[in-house]
PDB file of N, CA, C and O in Angstrom:
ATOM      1  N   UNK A   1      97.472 -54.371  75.595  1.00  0.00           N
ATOM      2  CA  UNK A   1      96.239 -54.609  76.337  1.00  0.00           C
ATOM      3  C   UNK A   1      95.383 -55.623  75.580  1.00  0.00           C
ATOM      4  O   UNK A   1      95.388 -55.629  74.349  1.00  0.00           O
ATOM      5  N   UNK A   2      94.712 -56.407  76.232  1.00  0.00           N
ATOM      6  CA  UNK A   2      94.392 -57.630  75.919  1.00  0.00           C
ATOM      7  C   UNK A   2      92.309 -57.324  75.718  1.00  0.00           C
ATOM      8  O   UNK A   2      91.550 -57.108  76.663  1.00  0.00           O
ATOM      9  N   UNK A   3      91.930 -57.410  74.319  1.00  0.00           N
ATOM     10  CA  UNK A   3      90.995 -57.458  74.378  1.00  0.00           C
ATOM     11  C   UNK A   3      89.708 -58.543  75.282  1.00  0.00           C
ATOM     12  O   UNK A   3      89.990 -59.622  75.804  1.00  0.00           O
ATOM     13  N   UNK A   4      88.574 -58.026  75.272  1.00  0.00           N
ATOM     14  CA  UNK A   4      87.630 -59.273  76.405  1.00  0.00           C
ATOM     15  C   UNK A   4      87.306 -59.805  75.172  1.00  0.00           C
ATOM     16  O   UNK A   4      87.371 -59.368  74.023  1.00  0.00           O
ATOM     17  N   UNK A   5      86.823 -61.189  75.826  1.00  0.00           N
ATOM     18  CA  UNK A   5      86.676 -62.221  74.581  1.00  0.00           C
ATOM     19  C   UNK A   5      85.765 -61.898  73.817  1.00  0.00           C
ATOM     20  O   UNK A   5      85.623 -61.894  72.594  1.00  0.00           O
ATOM     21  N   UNK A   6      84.876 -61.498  75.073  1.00  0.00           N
ATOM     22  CA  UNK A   6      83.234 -60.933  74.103  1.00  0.00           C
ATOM     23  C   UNK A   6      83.273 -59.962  72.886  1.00  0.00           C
ATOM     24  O   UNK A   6      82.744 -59.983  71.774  1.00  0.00           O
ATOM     25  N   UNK A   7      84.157 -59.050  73.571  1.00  0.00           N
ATOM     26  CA  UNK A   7      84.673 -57.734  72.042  1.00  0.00           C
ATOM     27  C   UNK A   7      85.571 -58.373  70.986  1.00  0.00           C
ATOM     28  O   UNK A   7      85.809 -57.811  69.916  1.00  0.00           O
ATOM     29  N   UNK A   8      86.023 -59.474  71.298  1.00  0.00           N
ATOM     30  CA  UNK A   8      86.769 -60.059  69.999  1.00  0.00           C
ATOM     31  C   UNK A   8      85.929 -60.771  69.460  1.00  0.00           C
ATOM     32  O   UNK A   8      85.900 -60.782  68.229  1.00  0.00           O
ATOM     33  N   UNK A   9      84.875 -61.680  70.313  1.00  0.00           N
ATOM     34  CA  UNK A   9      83.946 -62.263  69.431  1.00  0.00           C
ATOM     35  C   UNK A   9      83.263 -61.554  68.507  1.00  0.00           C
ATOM     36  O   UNK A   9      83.254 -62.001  67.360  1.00  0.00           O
ATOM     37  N   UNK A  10      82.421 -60.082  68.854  1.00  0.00           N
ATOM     38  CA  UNK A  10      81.542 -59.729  68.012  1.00  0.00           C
ATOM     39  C   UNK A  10      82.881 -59.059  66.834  1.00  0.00           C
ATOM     40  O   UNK A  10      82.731 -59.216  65.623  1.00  0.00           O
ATOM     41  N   UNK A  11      83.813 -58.519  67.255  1.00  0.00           N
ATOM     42  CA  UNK A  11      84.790 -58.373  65.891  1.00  0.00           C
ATOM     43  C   UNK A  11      84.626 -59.081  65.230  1.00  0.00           C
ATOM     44  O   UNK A  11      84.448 -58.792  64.047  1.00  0.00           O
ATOM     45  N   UNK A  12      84.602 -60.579  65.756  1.00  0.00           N
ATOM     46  CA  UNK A  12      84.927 -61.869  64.353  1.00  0.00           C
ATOM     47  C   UNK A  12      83.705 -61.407  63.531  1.00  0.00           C
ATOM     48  O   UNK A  12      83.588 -60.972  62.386  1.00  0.00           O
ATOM     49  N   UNK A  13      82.642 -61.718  64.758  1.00  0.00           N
ATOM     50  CA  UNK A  13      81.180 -61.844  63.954  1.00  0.00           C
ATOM     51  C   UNK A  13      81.232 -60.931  62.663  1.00  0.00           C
ATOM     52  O   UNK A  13      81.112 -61.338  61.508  1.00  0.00           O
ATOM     53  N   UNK A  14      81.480 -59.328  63.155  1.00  0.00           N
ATOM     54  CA  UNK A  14      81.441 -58.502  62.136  1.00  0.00           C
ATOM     55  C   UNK A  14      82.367 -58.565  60.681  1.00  0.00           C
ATOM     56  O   UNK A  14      82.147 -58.096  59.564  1.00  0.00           O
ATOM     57  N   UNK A  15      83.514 -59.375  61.241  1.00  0.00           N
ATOM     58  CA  UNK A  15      84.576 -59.416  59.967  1.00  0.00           C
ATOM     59  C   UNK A  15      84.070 -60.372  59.040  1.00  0.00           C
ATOM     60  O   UNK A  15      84.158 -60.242  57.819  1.00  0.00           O
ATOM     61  N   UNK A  16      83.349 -61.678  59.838  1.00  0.00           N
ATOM     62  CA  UNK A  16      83.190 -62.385  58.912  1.00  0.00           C
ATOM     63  C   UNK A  16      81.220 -62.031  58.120  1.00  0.00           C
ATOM     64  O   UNK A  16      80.687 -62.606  57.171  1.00  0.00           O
ATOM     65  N   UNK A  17      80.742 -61.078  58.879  1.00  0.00           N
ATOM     66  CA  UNK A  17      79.501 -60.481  57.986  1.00  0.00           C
ATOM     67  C   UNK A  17      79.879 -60.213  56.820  1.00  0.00           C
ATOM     68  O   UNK A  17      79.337 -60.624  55.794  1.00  0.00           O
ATOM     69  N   UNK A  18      81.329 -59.138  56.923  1.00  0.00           N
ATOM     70  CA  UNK A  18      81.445 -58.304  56.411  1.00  0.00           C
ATOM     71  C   UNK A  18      81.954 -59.020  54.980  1.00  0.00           C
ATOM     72  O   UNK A  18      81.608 -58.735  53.834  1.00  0.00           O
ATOM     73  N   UNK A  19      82.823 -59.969  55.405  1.00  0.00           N
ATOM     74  CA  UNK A  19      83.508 -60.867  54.310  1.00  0.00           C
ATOM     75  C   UNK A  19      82.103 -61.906  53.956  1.00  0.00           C
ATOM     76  O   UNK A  19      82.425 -62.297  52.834  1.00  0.00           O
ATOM     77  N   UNK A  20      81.210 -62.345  54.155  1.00  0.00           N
ATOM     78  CA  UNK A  20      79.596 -62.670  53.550  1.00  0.00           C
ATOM     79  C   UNK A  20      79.074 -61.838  52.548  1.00  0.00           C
ATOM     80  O   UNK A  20      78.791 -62.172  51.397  1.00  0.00           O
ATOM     81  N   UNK A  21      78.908 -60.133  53.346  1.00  0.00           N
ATOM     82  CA  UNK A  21      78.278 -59.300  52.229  1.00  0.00           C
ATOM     83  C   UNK A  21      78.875 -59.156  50.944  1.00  0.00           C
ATOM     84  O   UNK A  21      78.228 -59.176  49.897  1.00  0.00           O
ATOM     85  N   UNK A  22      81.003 -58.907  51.078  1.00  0.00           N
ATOM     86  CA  UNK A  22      81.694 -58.890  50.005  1.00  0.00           C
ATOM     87  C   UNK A  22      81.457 -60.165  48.993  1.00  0.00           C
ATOM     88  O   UNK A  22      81.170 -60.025  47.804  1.00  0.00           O
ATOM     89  N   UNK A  23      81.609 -61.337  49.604  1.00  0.00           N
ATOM     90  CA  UNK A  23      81.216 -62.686  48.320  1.00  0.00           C
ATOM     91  C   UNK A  23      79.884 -62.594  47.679  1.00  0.00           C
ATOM     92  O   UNK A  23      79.637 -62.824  46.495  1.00  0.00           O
ATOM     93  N   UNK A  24      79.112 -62.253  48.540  1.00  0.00           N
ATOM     94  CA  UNK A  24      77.880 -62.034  48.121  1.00  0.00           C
ATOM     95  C   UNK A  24      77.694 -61.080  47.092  1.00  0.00           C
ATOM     96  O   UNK A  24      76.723 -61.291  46.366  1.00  0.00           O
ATOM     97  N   UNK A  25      78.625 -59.734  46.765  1.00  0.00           N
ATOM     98  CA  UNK A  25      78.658 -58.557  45.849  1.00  0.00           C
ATOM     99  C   UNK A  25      79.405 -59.094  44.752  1.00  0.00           C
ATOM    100  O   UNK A  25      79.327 -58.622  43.617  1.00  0.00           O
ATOM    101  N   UNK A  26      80.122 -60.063  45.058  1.00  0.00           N
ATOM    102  CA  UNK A  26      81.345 -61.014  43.989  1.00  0.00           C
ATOM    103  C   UNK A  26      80.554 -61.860  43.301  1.00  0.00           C
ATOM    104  O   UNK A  26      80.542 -61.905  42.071  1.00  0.00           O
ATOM    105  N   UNK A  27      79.930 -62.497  43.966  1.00  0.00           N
ATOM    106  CA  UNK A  27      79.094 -63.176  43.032  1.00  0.00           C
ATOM    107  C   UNK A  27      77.831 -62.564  42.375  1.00  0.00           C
ATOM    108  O   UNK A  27      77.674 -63.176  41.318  1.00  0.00           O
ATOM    109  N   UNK A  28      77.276 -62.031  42.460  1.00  0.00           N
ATOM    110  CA  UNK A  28      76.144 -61.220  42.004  1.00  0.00           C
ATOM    111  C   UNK A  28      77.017 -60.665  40.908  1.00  0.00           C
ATOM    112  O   UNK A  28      76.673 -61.065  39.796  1.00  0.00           O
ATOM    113  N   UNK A  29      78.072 -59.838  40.921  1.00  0.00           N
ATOM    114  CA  UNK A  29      78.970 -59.094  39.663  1.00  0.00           C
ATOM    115  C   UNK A  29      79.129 -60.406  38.661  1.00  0.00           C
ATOM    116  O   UNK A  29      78.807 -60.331  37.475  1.00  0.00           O
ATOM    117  N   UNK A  30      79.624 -61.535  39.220  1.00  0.00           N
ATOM    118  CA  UNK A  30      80.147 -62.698  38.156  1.00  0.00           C
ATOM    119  C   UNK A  30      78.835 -63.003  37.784  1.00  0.00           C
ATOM    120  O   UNK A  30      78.591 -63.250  36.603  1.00  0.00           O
ATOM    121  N   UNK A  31      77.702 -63.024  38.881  1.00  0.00           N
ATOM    122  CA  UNK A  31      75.861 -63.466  37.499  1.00  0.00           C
ATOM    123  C   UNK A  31      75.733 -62.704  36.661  1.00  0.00           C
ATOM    124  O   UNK A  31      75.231 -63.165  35.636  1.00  0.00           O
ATOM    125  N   UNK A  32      76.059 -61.375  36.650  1.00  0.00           N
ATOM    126  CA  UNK A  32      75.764 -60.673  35.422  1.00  0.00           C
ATOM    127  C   UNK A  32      76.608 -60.850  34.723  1.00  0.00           C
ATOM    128  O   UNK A  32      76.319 -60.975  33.533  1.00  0.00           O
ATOM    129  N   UNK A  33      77.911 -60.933  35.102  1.00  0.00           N
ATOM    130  CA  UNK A  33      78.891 -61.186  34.057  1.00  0.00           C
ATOM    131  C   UNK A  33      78.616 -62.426  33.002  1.00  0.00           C
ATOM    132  O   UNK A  33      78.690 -62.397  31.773  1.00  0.00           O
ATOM    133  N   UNK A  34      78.376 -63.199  33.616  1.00  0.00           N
ATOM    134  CA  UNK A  34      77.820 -64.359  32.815  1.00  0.00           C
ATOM    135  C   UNK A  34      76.711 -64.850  32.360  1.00  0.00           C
ATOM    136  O   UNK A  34      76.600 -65.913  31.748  1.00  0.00           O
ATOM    137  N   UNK A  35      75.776 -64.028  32.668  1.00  0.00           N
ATOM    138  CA  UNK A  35      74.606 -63.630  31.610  1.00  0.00           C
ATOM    139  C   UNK A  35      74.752 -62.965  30.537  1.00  0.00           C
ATOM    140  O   UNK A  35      74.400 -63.252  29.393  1.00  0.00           O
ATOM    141  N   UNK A  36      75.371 -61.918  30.998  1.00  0.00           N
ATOM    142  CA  UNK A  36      75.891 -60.949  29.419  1.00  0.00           C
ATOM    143  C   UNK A  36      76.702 -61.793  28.677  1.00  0.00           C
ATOM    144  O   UNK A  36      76.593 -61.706  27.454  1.00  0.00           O
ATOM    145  N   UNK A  37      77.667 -62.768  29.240  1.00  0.00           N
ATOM    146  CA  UNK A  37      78.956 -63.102  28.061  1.00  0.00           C
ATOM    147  C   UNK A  37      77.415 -64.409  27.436  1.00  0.00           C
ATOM    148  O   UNK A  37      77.260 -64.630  26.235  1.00  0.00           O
ATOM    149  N   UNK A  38      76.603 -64.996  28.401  1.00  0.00           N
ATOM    150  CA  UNK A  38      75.606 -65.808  27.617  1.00  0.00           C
ATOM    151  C   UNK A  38      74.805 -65.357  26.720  1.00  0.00           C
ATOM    152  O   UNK A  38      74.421 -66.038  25.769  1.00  0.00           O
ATOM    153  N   UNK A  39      74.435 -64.036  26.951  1.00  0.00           N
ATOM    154  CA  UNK A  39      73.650 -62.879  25.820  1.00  0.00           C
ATOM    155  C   UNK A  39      74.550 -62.805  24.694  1.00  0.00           C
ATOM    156  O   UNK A  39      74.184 -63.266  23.613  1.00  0.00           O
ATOM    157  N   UNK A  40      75.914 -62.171  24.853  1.00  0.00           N
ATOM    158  CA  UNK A  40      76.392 -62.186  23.913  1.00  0.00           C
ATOM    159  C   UNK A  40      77.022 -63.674  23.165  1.00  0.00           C
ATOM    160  O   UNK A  40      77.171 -63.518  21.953  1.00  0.00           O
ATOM    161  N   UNK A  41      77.291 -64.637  23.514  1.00  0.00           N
ATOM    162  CA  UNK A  41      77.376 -65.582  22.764  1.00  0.00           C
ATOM    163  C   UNK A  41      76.324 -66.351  21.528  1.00  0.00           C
ATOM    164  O   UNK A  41      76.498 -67.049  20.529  1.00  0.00           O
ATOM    165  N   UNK A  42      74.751 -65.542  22.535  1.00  0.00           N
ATOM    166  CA  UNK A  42      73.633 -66.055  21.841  1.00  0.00           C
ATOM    167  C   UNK A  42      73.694 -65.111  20.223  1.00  0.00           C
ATOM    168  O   UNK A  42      73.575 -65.465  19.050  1.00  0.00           O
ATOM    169  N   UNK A  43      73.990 -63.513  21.036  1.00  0.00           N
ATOM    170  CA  UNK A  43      74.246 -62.739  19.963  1.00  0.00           C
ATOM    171  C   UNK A  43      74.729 -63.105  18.645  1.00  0.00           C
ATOM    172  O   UNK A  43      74.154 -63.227  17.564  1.00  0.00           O
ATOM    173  N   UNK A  44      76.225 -63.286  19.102  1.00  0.00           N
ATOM    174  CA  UNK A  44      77.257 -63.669  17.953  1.00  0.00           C
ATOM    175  C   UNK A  44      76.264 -64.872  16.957  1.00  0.00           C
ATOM    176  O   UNK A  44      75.899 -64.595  15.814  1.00  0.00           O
ATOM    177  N   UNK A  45      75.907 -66.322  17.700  1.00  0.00           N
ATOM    178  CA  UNK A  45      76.055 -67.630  17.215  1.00  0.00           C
ATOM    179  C   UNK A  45      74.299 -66.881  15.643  1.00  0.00           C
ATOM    180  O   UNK A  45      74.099 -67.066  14.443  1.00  0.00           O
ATOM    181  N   UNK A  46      73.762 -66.304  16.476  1.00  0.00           N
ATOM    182  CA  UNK A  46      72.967 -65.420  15.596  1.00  0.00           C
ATOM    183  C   UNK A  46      72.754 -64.402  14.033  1.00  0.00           C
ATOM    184  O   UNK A  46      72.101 -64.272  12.998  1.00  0.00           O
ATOM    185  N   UNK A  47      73.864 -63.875  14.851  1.00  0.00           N
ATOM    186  CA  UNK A  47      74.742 -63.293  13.829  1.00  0.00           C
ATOM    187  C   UNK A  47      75.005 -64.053  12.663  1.00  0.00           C
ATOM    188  O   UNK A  47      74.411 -63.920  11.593  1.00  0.00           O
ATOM    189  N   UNK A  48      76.090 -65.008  12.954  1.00  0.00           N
ATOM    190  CA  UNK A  48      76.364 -65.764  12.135  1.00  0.00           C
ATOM    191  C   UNK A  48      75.910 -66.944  11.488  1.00  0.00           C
ATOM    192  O   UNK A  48      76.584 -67.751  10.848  1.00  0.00           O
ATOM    193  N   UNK A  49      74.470 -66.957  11.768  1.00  0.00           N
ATOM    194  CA  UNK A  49      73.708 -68.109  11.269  1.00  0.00           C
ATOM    195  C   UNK A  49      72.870 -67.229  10.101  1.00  0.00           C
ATOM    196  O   UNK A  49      72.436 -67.687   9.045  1.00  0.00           O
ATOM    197  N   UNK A  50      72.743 -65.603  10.660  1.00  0.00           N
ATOM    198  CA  UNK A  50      72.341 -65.027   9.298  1.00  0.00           C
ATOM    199  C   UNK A  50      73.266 -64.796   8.476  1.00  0.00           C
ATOM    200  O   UNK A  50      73.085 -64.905   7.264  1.00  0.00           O
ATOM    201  N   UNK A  51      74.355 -64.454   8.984  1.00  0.00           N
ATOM    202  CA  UNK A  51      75.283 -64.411   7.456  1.00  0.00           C
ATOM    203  C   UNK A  51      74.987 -65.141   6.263  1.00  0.00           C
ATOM    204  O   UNK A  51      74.517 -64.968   5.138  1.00  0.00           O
ATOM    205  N   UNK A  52      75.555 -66.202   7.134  1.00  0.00           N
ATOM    206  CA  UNK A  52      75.478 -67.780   6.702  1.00  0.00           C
ATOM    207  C   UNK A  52      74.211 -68.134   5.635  1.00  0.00           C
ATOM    208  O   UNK A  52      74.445 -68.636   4.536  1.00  0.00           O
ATOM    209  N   UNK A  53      72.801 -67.802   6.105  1.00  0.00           N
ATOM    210  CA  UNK A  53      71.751 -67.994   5.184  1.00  0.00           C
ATOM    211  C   UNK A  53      72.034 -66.788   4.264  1.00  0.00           C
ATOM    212  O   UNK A  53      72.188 -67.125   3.090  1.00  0.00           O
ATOM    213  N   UNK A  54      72.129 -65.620   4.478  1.00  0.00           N
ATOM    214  CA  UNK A  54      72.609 -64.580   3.740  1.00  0.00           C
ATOM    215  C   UNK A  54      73.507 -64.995   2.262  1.00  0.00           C
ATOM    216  O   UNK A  54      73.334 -64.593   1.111  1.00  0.00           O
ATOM    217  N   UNK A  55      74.346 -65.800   2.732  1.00  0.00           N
ATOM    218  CA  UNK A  55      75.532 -65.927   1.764  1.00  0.00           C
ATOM    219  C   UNK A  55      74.927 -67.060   0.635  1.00  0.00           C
ATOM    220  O   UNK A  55      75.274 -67.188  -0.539  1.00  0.00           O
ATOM    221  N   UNK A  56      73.957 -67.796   1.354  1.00  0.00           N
ATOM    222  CA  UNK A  56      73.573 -69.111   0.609  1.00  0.00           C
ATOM    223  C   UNK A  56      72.455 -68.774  -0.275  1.00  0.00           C
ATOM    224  O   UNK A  56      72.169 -69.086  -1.431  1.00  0.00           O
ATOM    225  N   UNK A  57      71.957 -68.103   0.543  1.00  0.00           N
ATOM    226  CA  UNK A  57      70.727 -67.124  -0.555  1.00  0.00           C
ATOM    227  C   UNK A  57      71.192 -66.171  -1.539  1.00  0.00           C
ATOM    228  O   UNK A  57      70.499 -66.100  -2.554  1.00  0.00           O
ATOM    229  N   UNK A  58      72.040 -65.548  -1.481  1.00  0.00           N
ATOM    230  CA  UNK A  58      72.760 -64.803  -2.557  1.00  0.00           C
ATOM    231  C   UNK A  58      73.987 -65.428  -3.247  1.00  0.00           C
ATOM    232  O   UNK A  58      74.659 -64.650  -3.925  1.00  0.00           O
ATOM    233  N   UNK A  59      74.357 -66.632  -3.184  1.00  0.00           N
ATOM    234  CA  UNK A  59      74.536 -67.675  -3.794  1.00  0.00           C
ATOM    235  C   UNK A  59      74.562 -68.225  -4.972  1.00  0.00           C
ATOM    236  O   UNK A  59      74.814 -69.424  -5.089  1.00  0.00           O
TER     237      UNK A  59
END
């Protein structure tokens, strides 16, 4: 049985909402993701700039 066009249209509509809201949750996960790996890079480069004076001062 052959759907009416109209009920296949709003299907699309909804599939492709639905596939909007999902990229939309994908990307929002990858901004934090890449804030944190930017937090932590700031972390580390930190880290190791005190060592670094650490080591030169006790030197």
């Amino acid at each position: 049985m052959e759907l009416p066009s109209d009920v296949k249209q709003s299907l699309d509509r909804m599939k492709n909402v639905a596939v909007v809201d999902e990229l939309r949750r994908v990307t929002q996960v990858l901004q934090r993701n890449e804030q944190t790996f930017a937090a932590q890079l700031v972390a580390n480069r930190a880290d190791n700039l005190s060592k670094a004076i650490r080591e030169k001062t006790h030197a």
